[in-house]
N, CA, C and O of each residue as an XYZ file, in Angstrom:
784
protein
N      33.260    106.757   -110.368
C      34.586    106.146   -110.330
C      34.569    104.992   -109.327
O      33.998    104.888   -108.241
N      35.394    104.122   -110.031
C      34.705    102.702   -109.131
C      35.886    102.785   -108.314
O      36.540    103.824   -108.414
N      36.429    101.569   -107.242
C      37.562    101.602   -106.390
C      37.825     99.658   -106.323
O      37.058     98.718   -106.118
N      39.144     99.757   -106.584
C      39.490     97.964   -106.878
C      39.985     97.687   -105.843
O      40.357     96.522   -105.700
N      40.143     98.493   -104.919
C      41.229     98.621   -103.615
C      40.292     99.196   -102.254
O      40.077    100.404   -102.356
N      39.936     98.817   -101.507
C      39.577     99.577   -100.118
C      40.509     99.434    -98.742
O      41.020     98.421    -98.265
N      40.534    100.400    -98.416
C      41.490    100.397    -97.353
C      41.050     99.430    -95.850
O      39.909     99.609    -95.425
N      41.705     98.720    -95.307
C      41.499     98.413    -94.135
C      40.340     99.364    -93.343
O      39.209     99.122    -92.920
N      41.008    100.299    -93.355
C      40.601    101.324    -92.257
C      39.124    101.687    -92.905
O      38.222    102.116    -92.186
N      38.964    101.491    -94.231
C      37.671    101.783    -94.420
C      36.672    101.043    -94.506
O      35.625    101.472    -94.990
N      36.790     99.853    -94.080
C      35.667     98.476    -93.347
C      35.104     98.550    -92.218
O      35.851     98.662    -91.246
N      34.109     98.523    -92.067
C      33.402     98.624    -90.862
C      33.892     96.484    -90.246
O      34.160     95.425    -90.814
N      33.725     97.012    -88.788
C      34.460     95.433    -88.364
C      33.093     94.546    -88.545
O      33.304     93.434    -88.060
N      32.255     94.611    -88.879
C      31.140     93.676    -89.864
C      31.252     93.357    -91.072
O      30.740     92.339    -91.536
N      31.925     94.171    -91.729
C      31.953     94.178    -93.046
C      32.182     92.837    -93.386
O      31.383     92.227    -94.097
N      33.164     92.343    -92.957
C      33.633     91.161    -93.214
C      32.984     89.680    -93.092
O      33.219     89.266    -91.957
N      32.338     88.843    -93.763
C      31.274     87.705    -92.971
C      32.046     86.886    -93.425
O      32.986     87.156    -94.173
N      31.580     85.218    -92.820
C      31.660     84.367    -92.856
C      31.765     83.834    -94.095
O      32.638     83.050    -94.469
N      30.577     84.407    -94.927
C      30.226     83.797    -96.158
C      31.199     84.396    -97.394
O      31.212     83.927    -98.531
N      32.113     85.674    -96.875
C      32.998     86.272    -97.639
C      34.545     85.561    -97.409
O      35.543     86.038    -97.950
N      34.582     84.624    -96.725
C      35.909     84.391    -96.292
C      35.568     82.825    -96.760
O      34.903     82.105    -96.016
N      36.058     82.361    -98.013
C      36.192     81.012    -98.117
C      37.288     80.435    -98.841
O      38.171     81.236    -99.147
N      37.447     79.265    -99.184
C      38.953     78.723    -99.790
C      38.950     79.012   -101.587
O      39.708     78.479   -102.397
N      37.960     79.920   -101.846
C      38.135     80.484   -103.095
C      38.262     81.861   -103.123
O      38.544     82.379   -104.203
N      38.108     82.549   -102.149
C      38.766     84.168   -101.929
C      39.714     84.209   -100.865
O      40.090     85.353   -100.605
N      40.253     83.226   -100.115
C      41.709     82.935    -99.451
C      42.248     82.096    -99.972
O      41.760     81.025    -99.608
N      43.295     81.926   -100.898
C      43.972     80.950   -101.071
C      45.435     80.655   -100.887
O      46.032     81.730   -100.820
N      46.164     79.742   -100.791
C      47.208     79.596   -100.099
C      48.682     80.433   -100.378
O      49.797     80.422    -99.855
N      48.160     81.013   -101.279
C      49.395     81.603   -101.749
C      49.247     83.536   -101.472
O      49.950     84.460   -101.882
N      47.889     83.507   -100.523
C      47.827     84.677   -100.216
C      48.044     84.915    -98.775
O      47.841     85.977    -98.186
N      48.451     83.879    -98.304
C      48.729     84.072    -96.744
C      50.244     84.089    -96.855
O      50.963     83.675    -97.764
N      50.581     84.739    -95.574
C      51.712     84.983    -95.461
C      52.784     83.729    -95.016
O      52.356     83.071    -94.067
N      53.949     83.345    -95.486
C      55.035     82.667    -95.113
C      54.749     82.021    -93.111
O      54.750     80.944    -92.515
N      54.521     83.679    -92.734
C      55.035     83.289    -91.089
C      53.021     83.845    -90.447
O      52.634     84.300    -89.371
N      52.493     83.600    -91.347
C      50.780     83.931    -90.583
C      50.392     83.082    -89.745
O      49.825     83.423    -88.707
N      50.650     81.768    -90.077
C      50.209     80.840    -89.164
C      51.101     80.245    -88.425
O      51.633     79.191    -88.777
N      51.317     80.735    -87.529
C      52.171     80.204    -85.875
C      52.047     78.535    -85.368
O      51.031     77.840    -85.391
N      52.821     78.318    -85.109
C      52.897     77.269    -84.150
C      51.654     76.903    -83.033
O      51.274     75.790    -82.670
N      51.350     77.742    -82.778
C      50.507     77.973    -81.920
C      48.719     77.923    -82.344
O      47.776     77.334    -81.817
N      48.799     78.638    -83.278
C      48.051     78.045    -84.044
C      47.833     76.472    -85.219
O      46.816     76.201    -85.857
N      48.699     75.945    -85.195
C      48.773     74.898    -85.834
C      48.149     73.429    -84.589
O      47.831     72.269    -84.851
N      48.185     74.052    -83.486
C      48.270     72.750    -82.579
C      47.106     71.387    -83.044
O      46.146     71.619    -83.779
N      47.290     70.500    -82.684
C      46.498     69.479    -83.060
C      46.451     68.940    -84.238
O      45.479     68.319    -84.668
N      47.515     69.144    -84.849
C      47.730     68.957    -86.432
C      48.853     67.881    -86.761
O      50.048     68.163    -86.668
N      48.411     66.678    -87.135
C      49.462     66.119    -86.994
C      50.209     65.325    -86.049
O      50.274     65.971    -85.004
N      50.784     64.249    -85.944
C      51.298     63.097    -85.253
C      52.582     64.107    -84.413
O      53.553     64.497    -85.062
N      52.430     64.431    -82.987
C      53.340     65.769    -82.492
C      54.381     64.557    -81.681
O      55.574     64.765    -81.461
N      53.749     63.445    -81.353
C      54.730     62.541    -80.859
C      55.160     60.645    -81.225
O      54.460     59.642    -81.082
N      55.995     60.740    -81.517
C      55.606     58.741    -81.612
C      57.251     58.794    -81.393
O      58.045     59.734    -81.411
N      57.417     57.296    -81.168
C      58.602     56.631    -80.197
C      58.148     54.896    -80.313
O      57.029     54.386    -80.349
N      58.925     54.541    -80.336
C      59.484     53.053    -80.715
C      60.159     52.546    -79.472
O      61.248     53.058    -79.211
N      59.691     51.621    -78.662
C      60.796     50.758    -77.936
C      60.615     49.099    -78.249
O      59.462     48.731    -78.473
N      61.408     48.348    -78.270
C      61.563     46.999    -78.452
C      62.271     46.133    -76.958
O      62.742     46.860    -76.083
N      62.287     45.342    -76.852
C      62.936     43.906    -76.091
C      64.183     43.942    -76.364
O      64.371     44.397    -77.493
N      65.249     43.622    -75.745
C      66.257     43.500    -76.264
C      67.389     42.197    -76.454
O      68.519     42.074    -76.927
N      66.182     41.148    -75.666
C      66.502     39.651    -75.303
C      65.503     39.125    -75.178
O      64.669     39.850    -74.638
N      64.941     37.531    -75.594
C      64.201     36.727    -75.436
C      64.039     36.455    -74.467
O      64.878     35.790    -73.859
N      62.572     36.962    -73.754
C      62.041     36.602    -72.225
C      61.492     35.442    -72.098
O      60.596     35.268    -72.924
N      61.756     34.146    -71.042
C      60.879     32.960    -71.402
C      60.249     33.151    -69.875
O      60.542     33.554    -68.750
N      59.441     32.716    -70.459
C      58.055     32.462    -69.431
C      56.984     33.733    -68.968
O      57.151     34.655    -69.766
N      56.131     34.019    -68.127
C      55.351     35.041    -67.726
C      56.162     35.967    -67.376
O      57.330     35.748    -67.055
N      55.530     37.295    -67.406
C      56.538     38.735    -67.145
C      55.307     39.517    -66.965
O      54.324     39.681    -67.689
N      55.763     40.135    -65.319
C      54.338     41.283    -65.728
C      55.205     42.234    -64.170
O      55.456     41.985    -62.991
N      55.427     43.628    -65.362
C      55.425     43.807    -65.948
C      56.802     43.068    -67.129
O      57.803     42.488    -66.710
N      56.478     43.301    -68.589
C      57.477     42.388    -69.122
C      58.604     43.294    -69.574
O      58.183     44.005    -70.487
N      60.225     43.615    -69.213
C      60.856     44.488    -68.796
C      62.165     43.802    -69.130
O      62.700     42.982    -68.384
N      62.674     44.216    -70.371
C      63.775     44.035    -70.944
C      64.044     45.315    -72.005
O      64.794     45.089    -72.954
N      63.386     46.795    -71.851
C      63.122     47.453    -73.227
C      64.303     48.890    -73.250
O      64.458     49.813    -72.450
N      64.805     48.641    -74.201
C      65.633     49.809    -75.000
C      64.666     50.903    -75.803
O      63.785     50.402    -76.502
N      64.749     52.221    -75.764
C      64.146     52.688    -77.173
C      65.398     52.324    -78.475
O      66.600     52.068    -78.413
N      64.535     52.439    -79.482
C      64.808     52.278    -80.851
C      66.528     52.885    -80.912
O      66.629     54.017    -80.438
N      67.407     52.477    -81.255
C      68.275     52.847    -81.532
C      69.370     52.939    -82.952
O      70.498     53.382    -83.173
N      68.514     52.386    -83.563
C      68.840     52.265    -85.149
C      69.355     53.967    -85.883
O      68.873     55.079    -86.098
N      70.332     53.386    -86.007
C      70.834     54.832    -87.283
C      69.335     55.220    -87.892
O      68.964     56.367    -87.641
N      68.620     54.553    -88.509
C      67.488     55.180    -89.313
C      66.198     55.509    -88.269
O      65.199     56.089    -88.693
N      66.286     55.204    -87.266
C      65.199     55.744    -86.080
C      65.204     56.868    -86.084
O      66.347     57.316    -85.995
N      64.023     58.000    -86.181
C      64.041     59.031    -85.725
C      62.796     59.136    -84.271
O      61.693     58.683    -84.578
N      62.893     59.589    -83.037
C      61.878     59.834    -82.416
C      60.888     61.468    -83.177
O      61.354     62.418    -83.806
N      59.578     61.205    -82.793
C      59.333     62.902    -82.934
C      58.408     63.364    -81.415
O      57.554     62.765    -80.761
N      58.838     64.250    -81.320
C      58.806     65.258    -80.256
C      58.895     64.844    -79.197
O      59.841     64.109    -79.481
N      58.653     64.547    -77.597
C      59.061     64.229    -76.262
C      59.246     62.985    -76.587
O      58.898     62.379    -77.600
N      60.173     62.425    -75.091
C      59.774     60.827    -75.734
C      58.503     60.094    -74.543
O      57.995     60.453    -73.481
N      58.427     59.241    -75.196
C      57.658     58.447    -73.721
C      59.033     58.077    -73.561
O      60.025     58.107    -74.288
N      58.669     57.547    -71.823
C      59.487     56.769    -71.176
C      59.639     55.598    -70.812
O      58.619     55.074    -71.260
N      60.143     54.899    -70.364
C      59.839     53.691    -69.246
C      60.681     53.679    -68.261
O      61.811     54.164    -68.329
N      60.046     52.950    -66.959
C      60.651     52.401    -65.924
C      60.752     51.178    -65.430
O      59.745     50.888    -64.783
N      61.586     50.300    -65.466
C      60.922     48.723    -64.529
C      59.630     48.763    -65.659
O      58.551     48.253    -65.357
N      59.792     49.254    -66.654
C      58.732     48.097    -67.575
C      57.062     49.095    -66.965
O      55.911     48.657    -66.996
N      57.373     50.008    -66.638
C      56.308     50.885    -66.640
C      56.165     52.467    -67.547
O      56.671     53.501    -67.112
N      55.465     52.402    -68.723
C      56.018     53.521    -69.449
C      54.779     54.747    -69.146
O      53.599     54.756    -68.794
N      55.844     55.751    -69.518
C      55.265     57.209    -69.206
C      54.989     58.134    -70.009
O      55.573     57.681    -70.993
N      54.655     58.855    -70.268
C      53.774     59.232    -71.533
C      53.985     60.801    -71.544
O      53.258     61.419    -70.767
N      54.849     61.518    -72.290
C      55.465     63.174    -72.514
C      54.275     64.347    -71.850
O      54.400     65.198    -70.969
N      53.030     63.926    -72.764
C      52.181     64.994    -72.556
C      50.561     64.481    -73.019
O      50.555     63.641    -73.920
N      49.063     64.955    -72.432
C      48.658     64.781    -72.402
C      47.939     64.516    -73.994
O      48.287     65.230    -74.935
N      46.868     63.373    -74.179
C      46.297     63.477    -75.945
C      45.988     62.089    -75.924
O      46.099     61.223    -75.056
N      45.343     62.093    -77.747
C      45.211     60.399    -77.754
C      46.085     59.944    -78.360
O      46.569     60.531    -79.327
N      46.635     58.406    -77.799
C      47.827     57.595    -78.306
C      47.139     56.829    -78.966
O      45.919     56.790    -78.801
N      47.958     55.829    -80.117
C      47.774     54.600    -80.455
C      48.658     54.331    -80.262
O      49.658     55.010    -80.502
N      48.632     52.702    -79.507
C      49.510     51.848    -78.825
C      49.521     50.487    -79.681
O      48.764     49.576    -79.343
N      50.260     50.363    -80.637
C      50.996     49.313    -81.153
C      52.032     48.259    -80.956
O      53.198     48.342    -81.343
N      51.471     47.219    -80.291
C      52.542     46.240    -79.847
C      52.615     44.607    -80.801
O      51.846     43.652    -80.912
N      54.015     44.967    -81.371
C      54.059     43.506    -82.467
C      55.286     42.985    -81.637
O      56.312     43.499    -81.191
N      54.638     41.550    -81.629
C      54.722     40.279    -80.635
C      55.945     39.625    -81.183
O      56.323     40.501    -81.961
N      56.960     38.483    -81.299
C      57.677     37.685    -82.041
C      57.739     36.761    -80.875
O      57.955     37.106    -79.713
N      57.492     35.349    -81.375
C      57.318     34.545    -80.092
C      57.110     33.229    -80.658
O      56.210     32.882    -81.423
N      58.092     32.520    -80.166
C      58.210     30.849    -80.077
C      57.750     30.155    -78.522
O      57.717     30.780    -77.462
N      57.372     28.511    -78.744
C      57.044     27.905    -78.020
C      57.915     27.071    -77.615
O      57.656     25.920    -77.264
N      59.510     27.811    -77.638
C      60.278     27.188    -76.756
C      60.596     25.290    -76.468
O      59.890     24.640    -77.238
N      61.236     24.641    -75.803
C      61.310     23.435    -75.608
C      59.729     22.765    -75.018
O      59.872     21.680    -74.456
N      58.906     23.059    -75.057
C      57.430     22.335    -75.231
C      56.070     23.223    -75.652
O      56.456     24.122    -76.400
N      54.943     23.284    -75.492
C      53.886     23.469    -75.840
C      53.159     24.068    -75.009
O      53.085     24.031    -73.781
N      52.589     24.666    -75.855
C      51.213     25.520    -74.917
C      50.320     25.886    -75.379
O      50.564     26.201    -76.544
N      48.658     26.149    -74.935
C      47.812     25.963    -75.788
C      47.233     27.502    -75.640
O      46.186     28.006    -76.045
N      48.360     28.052    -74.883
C      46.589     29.495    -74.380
C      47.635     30.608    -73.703
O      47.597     31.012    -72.541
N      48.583     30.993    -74.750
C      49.713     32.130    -74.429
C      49.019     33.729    -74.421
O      48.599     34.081    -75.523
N      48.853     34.770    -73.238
C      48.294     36.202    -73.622
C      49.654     37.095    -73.821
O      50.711     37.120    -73.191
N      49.227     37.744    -74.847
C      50.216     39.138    -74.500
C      49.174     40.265    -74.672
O      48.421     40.521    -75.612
N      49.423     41.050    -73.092
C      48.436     42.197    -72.912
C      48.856     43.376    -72.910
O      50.062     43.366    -73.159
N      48.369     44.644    -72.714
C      48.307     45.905    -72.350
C      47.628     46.411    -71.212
O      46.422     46.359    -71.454
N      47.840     46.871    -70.097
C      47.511     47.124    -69.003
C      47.564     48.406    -68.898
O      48.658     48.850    -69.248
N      46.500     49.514    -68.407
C      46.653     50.976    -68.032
C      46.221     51.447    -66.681
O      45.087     51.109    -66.339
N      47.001     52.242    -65.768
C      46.295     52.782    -64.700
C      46.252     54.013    -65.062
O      47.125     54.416    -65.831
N      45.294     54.849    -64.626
C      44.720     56.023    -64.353
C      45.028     56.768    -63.146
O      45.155     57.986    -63.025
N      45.144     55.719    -62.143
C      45.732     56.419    -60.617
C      47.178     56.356    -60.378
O      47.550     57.259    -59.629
N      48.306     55.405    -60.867
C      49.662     55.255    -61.005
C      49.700     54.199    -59.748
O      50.526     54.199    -58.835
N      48.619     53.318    -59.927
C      48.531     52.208    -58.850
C      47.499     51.240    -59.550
O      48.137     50.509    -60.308
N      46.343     50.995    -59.583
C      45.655     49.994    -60.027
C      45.918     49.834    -61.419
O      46.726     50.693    -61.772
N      45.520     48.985    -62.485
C      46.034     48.462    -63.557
C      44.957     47.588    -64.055
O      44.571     46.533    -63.552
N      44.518     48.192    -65.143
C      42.980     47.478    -66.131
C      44.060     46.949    -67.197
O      45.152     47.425    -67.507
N      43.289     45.633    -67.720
C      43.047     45.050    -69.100
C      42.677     45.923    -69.903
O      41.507     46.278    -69.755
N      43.499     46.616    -71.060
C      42.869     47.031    -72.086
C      42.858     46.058    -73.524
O      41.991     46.158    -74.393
N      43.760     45.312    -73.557
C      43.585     44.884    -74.461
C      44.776     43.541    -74.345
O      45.697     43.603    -73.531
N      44.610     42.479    -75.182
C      44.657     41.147    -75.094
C      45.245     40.843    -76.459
O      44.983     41.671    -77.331
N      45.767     40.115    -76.697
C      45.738     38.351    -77.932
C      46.491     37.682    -77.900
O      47.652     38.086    -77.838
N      46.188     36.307    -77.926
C      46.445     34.832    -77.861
C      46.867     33.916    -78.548
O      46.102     33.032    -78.933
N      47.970     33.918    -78.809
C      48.534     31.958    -79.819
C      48.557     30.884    -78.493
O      48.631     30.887    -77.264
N      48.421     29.820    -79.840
C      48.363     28.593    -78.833
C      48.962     28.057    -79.999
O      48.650     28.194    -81.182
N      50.667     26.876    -78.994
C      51.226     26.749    -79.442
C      51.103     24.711    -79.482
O      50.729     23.969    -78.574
N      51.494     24.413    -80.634
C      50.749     22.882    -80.720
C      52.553     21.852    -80.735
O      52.542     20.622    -80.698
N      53.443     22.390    -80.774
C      54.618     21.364    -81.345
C      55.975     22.830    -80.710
O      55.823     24.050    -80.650
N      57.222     21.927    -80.340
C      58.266     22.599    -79.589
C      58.603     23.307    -80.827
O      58.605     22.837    -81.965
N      59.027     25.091    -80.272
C      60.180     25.547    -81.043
C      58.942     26.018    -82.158
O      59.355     26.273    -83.289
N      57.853     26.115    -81.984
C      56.903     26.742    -82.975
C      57.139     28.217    -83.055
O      57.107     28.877    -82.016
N      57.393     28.835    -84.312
C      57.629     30.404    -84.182
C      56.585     31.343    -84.115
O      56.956     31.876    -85.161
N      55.802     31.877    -83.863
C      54.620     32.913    -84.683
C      55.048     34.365    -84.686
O      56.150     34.603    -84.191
N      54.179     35.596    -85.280
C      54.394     36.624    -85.124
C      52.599     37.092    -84.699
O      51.632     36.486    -85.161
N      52.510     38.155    -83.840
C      51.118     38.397    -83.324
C      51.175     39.713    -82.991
O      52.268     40.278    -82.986
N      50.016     40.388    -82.668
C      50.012     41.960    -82.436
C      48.815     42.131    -82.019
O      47.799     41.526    -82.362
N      48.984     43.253    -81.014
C      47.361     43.979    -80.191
C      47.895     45.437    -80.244
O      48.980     45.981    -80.446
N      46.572     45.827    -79.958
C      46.858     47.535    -80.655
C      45.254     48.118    -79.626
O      44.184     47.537    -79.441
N      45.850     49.722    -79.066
C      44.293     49.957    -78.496
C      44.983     51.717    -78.576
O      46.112     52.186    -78.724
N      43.753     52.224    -78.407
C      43.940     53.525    -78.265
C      43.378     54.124    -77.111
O      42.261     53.719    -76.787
N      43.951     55.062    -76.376
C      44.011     55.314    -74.845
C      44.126     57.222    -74.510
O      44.937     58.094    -74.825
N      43.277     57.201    -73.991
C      43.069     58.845    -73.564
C      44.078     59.471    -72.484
O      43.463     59.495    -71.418
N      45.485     60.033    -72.301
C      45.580     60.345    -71.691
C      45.285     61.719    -70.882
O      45.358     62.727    -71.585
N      45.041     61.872    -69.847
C      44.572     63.164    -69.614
C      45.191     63.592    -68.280
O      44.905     64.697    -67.819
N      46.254     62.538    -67.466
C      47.454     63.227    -66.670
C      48.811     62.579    -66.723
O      48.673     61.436    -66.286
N      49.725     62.742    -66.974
C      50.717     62.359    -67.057
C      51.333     61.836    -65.958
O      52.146     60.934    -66.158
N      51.146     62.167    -64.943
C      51.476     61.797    -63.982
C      51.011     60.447    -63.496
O      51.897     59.649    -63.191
N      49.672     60.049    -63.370
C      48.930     58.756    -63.291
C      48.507     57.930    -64.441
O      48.284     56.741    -64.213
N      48.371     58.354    -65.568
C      48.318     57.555    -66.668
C      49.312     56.650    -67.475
O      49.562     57.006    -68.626
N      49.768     55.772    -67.096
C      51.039     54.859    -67.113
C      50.100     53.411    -67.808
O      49.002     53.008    -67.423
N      50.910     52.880    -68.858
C      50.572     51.461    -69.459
C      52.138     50.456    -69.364
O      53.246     50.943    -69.592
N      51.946     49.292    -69.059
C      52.117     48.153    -69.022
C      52.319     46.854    -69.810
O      51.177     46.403    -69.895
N      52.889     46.274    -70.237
C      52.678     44.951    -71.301
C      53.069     43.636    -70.347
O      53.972     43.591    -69.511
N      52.413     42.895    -70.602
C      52.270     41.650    -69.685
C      52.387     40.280    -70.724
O      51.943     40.245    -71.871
N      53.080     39.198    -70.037
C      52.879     37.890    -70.848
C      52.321     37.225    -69.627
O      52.824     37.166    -68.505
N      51.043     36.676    -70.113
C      50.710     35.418    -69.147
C      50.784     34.015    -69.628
O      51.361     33.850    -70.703
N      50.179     32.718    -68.866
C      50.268     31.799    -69.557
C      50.936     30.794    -70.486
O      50.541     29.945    -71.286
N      52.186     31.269    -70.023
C      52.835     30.230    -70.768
C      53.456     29.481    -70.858
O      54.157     29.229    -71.838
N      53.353     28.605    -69.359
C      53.523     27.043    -68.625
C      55.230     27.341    -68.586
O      55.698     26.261    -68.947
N      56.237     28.161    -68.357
C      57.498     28.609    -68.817
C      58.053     27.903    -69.638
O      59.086     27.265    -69.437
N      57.396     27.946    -70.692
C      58.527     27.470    -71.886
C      58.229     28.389    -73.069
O      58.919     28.191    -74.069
N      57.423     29.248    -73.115
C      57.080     30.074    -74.195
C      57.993     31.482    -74.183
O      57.626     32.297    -73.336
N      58.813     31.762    -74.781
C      59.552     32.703    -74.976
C      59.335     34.334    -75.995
O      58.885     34.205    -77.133
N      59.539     35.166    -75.696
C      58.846     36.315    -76.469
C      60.015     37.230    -77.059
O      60.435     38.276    -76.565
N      60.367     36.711    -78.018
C      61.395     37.159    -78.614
C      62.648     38.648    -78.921
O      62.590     39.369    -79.917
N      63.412     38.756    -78.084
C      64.027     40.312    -78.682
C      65.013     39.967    -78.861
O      65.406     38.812    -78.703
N      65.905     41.288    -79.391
C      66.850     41.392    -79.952
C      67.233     42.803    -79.866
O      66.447     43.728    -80.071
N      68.489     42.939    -79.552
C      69.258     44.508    -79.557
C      69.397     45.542    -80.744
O      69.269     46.766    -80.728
N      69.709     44.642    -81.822
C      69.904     45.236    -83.301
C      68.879     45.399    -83.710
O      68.702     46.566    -84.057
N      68.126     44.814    -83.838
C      66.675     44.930    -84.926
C      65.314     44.627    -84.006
O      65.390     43.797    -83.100
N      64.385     45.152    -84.208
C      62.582     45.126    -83.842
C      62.590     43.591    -84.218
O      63.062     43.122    -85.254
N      61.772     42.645    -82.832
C      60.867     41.645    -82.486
C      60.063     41.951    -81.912
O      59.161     42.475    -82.565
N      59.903     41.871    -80.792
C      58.757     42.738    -80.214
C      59.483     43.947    -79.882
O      60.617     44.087    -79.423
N      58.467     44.915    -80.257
C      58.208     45.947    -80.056
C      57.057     46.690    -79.886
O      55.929     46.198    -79.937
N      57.381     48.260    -79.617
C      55.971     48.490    -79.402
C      56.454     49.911    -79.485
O      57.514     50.411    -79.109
N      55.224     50.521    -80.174
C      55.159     51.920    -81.081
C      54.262     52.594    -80.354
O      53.287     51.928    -80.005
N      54.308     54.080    -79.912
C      53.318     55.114    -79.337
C      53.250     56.173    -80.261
O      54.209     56.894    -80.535
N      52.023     56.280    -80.786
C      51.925     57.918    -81.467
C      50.754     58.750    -80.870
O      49.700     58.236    -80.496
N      51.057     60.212    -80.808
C      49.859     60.991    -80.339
C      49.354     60.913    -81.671
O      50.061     60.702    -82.656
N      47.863     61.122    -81.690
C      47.360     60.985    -82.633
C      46.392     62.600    -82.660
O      45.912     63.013    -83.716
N      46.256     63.264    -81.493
C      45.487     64.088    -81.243
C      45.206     64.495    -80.204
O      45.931     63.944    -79.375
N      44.281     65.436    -79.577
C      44.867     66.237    -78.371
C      43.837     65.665    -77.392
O      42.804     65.440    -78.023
N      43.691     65.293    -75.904
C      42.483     64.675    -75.433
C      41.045     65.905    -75.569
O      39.914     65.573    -75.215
């Protein structure tokens, strides 16, 4: 007499291998509703991102560059902590890897310029401040508009000292970097992407 059924209790705790447990003898509709916890899910998935923008056209160099609202649009949603900012120094919920997305909107104002930066700056100690990342228009005729963007991805691993920065250099003060209260010009987007 054969048996289609064995009891838990009658498996030895070997019984069970590796090579018996795969996505063709578990399949999704045999796990339970509430089996997999929260807790178990971690690292799955974008757990944080947040939007802040400018909220007025800054002319000339800014460092740090410090005019920023978060997102406030009816259709904005944040997900999970937010980052912060201070005085144009932002702070970061919880430890992981970010991608840091910053799109630029920026005219050359009443004259010209040939060699405008907009950067990203990070300290590690919540005092010194590296170059991570850079890019450059150069503007040839007054009142020239462009749109530009730099983007880097950054390990945080304390919250407390790991703080980034956005900087305008270079731009003889007539180069202006565009915001606005209602709608995204510059702005700049943080998502965890994963856990450090």
């Amino acid at each position: 007499m054969s048996k289609t059924t064995i009891p838990t209790a009658g498996l030895a705790d070997a019984a069970v291998t590796t090579a018996k447990i795969t996505d063709a003898n578990i399949t999704t509709a045999k796990i339970a509703d509430d089996a997999v916890t929260s807790a178990k899910a971690t690292g799955i998935g974008v757990s944080v991102a947040g939007q802040f923008r400018i909220t007025s056209n800054q002319t000339g160099d800014q460092d740090p560059l410090n005019a920023w609202e978060e997102n406030d649009d009816a259709t904005y949603t944040r997900i999970g902590s937010a980052v912060t900012q201070s005085s144009g120094i932002f702070s970061f919920p919880s430890t992981g890897i970010y991608l840091i997305i910053w799109d630029i909107a920026c005219n050359s104002g009443n004259g010209t310029d040939k060699s405008t930066g907009w950067e990203i700056y990070m300290t590690t100690d919540n005092s010194s401040y590296t170059k991570i990342a850079r890019n450059t228009e150069s503007f040839s005729d007054t009142y020239q508009y462009k749109n530009t963007n730099t983007s880097v991805m950054v390990d945080v691993t304390n919250t407390s000292n790991d703080k980034v920065k956005f900087v305008v250099t270079g731009t003889n003060s007539v180069v202006q970097t565009n915001g606005n209260s209602t709608q995204n010009q510059t702005a700049v987007t943080f998502l965890r992407v994963g856990d450090t």
